[in-house]
N, C-alpha and C positions, 0 to 999 in steps of 0.2 A: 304631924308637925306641931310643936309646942307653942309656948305663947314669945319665947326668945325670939326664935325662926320667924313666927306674925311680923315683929315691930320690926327685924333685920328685914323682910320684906317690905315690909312699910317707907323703911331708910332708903332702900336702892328705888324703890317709885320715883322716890323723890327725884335722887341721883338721874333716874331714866327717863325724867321726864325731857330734859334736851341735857345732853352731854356736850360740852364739857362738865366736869362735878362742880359743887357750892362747897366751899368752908368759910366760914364766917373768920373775920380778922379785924384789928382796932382799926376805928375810924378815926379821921383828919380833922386837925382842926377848923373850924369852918369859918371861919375869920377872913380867910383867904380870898385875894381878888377872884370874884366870879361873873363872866358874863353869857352872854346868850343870845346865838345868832339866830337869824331868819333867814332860813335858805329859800333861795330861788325854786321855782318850778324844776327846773333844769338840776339843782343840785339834789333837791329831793327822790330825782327819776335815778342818780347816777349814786347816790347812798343805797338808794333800794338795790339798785342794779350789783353792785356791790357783796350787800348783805347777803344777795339770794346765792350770789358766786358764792362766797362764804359757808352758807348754811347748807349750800349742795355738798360743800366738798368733807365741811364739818358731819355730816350725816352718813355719808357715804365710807369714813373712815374709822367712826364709831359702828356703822353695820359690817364693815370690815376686818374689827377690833385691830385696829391700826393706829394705836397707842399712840405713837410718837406725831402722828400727825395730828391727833385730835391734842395733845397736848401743845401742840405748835400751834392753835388757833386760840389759846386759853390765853384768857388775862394772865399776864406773868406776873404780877404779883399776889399771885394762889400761891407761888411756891416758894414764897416768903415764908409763910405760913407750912407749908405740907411739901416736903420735899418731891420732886418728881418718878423717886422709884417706888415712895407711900401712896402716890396717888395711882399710878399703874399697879400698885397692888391691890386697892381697893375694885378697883376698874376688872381686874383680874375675878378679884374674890365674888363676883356678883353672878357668877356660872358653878359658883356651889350651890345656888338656889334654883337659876334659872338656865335653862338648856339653850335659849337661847334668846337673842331679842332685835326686833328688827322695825328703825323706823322708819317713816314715808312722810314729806310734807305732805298736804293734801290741801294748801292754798299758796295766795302769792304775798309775799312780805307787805306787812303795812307798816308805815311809818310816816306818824301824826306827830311826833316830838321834837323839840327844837335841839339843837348841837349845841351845848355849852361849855363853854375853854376854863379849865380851872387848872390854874399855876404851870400853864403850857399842853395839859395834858384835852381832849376832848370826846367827853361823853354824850352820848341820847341810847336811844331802847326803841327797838320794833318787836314786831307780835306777827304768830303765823299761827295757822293750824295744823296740828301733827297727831297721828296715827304709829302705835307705838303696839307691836304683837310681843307679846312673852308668850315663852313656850317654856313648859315645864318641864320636868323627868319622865312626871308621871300623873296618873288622872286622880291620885290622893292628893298630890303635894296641889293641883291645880284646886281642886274643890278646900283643903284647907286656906287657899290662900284668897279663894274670891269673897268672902266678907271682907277683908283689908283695901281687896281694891273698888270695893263697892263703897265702902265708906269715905275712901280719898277722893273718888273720881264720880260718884253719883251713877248710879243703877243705869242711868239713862244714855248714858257715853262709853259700857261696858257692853260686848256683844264675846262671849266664849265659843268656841271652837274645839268640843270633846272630843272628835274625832281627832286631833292632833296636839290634845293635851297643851290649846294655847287661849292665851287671852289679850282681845284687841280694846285698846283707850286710845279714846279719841278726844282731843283734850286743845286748848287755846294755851301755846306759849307765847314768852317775853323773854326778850336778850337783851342782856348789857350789853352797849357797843362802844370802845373805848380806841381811839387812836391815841398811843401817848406821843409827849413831844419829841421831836428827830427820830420818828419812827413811821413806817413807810406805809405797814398795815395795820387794820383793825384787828382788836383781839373781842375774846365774847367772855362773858357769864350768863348761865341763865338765871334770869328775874326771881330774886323771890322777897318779899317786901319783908321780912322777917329778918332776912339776911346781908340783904343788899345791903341796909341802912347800918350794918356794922363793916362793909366795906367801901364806902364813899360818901361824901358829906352828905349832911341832913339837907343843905340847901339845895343841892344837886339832885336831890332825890325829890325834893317834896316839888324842882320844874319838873319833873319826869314824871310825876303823878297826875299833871293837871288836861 
């Protein structure tokens, strides 16, 4: 495998670390009335409760490869940005690499963030842990590729599987959680501080960090 194949492997880590995909897009003017509730006990049990329904169905349809349904729980305005047959294609193109990939929560949704309503729309972010196996073609393309995933994910959250030409990460994610306004359900992004902060305001982000 060359050094192209490394980084395009590197990109879909990324991608795979909770599906729905990341594209970066211009952020909002942050001028904007922002405020920031405090949910009750009760609201915080019935947002969790929520998310996990969510992230079940979200995970389940991503190990599915059931496109249309993982794109049903995306932030809709991704595809402002990346129309929705470029993004199933990308989603597609990640089984020229990899043979297969399948992930598992392996904890219960935490959410420590507050809900904040900005120009109708509202946001906050939970965090889970997740177990993600890629399975390769073969036991070259697997040993080429384990420095990339050593280096992304740290030696210590890596455990291979030679016998079935696979490799298990075990890893701490974060979702955007966005209800917009006159809109019935949550939509997701996964977290990434890099990216995030060119799709939603700096104010919004820097409550989400604290």
């Amino acid at each position: 495998m060359n050094k192209n194949n490394l980084n395009t492997i590197k990109k879909v880590i990324l991608i795979l670390l909770c599906t729905p995909l990341l594209f970066s897009c211009a952020g909002s003017d942050t001028k904007e009335k922002t405020s920031t509730n405090s949910a009750t006990h009760q609201q915080k049990d019935d947002l969790i409760e929520q998310f996990t329904r969510d992230l079940d169905r979200t995970t389940e349809a991503s190990n599915n490869k059931n496109w249309d349904a993982v794109m049903d729980m995306t932030y809709p305005k991704l595809f402002n940005l990346v129309p929705k047959e470029e993004f199933q294609g990308v989603l597609e193109s990640m089984f020229e690499i990899f043979k297969d990939f399948q992930t598992s929560i392996i904890s219960d949704v935490r959410h420590s963030y507050p809900v904040i309503d900005y120009e109708g729309d509202k946001f906050t972010k939970f965090s889970y842990d997740t177990e993600i196996i890629y399975t390769f073609y073969n036991l070259d393309d697997l040993d080429n590729s384990l420095p990339g995933f050593i280096q992304q994910f740290g030696e210590d959250n890596i455990e291979t599987f030679r016998n079935t030409n696979s490799i298990a990460v075990n890893s701490e994610a974060s979702m955007l959680a966005v209800l917009e306004e006159n809109v019935s359900k949550w939509t997701y992004l996964n977290w990434d501080d890099n990216i995030t902060e060119q799709f939603i305001p700096t104010n919004i982000i820097d409550q989400l960090l604290k």
